[in-house]
N, C-alpha and C positions, 0 to 999 in steps of 0.2 A: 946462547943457551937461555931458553924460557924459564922464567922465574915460574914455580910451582904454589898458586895460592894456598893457604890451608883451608884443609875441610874445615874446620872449626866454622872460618870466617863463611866459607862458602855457604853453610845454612841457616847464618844469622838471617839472613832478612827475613828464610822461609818463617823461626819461628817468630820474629816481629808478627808476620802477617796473622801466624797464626794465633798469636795472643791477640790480635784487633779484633780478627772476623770470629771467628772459633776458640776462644781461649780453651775450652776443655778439651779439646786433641791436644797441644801441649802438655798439657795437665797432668792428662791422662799419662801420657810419653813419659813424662818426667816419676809419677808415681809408679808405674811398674817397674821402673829402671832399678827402684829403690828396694833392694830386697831384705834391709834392714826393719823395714817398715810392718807393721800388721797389718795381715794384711785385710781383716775386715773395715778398719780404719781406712786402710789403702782405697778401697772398691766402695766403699761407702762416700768418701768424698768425690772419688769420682762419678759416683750415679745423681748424687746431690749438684754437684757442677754441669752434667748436660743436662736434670731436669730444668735447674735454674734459665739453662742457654735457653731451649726449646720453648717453653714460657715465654722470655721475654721474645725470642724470634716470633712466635705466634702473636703475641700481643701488637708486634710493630707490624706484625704482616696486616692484621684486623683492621687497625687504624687509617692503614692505607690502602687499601683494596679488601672491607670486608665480604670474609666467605660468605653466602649463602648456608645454612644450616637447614634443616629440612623444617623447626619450628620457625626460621624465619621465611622460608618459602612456600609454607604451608600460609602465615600471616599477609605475605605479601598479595596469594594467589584470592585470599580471601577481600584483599580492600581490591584489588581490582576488578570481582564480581560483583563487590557493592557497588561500587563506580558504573560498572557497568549497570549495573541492574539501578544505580539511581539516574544513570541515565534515560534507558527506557523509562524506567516510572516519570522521570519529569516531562518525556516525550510526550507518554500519554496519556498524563496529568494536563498537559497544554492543551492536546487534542481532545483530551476530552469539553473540556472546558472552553475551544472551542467553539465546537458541537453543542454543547451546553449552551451557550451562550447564540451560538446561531439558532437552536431550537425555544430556547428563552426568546428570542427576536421575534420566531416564529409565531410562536403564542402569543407572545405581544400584539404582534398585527392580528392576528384571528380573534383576540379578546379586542383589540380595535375596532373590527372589522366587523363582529359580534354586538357590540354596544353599540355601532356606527348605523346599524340594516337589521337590528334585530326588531322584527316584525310584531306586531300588536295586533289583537282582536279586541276589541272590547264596544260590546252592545250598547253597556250603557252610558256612552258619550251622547250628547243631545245631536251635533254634527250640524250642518247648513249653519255655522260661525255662530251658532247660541252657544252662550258660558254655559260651562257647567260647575264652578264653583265660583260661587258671589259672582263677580261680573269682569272676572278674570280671563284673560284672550285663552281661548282654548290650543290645545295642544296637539297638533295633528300627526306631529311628523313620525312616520315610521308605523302608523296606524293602518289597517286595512279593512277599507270600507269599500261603496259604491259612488259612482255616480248616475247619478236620476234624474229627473227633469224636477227642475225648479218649483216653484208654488205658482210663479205667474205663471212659466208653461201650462201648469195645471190649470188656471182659470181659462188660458185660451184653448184649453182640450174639452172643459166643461160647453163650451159655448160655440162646439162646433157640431155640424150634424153625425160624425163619424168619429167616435172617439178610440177605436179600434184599429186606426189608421195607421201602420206602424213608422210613418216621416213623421208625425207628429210627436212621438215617442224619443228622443232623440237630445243629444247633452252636446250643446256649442262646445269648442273650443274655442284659447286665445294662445297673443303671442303679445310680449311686451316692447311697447316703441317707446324706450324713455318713460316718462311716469305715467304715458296711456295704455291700456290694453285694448287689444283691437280684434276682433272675432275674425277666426279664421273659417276657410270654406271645410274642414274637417269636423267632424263631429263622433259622439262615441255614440255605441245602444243603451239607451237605458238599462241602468240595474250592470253594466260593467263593474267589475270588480276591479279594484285598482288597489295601492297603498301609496301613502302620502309619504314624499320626497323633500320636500320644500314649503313653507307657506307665508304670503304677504296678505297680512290679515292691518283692520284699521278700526278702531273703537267707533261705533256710531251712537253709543248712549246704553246706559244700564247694562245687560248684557250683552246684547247685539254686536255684531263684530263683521265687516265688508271685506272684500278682497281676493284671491286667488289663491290656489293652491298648483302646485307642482307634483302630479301626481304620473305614477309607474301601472302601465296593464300588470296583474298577478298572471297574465296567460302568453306573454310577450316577451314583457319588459319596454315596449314604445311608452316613450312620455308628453304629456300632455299639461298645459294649462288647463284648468277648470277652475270655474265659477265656485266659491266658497258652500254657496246657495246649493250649488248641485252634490253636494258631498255628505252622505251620512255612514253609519256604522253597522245599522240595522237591516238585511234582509229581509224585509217585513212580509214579502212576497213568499216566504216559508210560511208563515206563521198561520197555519190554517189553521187551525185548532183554537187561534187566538184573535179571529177578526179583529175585536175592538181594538185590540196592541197595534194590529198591522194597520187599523182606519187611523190612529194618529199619528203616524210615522209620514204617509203618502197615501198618492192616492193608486187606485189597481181596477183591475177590470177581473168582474165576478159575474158565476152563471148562477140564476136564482132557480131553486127546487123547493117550494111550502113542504117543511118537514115540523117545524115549528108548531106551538099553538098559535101563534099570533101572526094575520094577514099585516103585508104594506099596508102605510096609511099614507093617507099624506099631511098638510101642516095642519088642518083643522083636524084630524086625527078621524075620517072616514075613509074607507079601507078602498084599495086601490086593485082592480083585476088586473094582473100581469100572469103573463105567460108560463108556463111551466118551462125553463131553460132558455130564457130572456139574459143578453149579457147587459149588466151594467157600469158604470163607471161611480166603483165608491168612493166618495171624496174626503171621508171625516166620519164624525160621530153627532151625533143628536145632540141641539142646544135645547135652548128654554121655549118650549112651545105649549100653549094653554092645555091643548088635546093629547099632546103627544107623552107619550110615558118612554123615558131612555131605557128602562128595565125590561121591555117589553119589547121596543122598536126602537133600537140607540145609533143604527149604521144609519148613516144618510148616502144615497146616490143618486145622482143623474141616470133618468129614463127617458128613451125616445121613443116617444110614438105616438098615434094621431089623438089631437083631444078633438073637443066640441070647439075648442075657438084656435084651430090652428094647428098648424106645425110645430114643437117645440122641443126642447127639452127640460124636465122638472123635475125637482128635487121628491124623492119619496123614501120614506122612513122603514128599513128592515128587519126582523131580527136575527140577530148576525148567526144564527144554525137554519137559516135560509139561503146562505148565502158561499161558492166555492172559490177560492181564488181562482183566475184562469192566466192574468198578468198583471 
């Protein structure tokens, strides 16, 4: 015969447990039981007992796996659009910068490139290697002038019967062999426009200055050696209006028409018939002659044509509103 346990015993563990995990279901149990009790005393300690439990239950729940709250998911959803949003902005903070930076590059070279080939005019440079301050090597590079024929090509133009020639007209080049230069079969037209690239210039005393220039066509870009000598700044060959300017720069070929009061002379200063549209070759200005007034007759050029004693050609004195350029 099976021994019958008592109920008593049989719910002891339940309320153990329930005094560990839930103590106020016991609680509860045991104060309604009690019908001695008041019962607002009764119901008041028990709603005091599960707020207590539910408290702390919530508090260990937090601890260890805290809820989400809507002010904390609302906080959370916000650092994660900064996040994100400071990520783009650092993305394209970098990019921009750099772009920045490669256009800063850019302008670099272009302000390089600008200070490196930025082009010059300027007239009043003396040019053929004369200083133009105290007796300082002149400054070429990046200048744009011409190249013309030398002063000595000019004395062998003066002393040929054809000075209208246009082989004669005409600016050697060079090429350098180690410390010589050596003329090449190329040559440029007189009065080429060019701009200066390069220059080996050498003091020969007070101002004066020898040597060669590395010069760029303005209509090409071919470059060239040339002679120091053949290099100036000034167009002179514009300057109609200005004879005398353009007679000390170089020399030019002009058609004569007497518009003037005052005929050619020549050095003893009696007046010379020349043709109405005679071309001459003008070389300079009027020096020191007993006859000759520069006020009056200041251009000098070479005339051909027949005298009394010969073939020649000879210097006669114009005044320069007689006188048109032609080249």
């Amino acid at each position: 015969m099976k021994s019958q346990v008592p109920e008593k015993k049989k719910h002891t563990w339940l309320w153990i447990l329930g005094w560990i995990c839930i103590f106020p279901l016991p609680l509860t149990i045991l104060l309604v039981r009690k019908r001695n009790l008041n019962v607002v005393i009764k119901y008041g300690v028990i709603t005091v007992a599960w707020i207590f439990y539910l408290i702390v239950a919530m508090a260990g729940s937090n601890n260890d796996n805290p809820e989400k709250t809507p002010d904390t998911m609302l906080m959370e959803t916000t650092i994660q659009e900064e996040s994100s949003d400071n990520v783009v902005i650092e993305s394209e903070i970098e990019n921009f910068e750099t772009e920045e930076n490669l256009q800063d590059d850019v302008s670099t070279e272009v302000e390089k490139e600008k200070i490196t080939n930025t082009e010059i005019r300027n007239e009043e440079l003396n040019g053929r290697g004369r200083a133009d301050i105290g007796r300082s090597e002149p400054d070429y590079i990046n200048v744009i002038g011409y190249a013309v024929i030398s002063s000595s090509q000019q004395y062998e133009i003066e002393h040929t019967d054809n000075f209208e020639d246009a082989n004669l007209w005409i600016v050697p080049t060079y090429e350098q062999d180690k410390q010589f230069w050596n003329e090449t079969e190329i040559t440029l037209p007189h009065k080429t426009e060019v701009v200066v690239r390069g220059q080996y210039l050498e003091h020969e005393g007070y101002g004066a200055y020898s040597g060669y220039l590395l010069v760029e066509k303005t209509d090409g870009g071919q470059q060239y050696y040339i002679n120091v000598r053949n290099f100036i700044t000034k167009p002179y060959w514009n300057y109609e209006e200005e004879i005398h300017k353009a007679a000390l720069t170089g020399c030019f070929v002009a058609e004569y028409h007497q518009s003037s009061d005052y005929y050619p002379v020549s050095n003893d200063g009696s007046k010379v018939e020349i043709e109405d549209g005679m071309r001459v070759l003008v070389t300079g200005i009027t020096g020191t002659y007993r006859n000759v007034k520069p006020s009056e007759t200041g251009i000098d050029a070479v005339v051909w044509k027949e005298w009394k004693y010969g073939y020649g050609g000879v210097t006669v004195h114009f005044n320069e509103e007689d006188l048109t350029i032609i080249y």
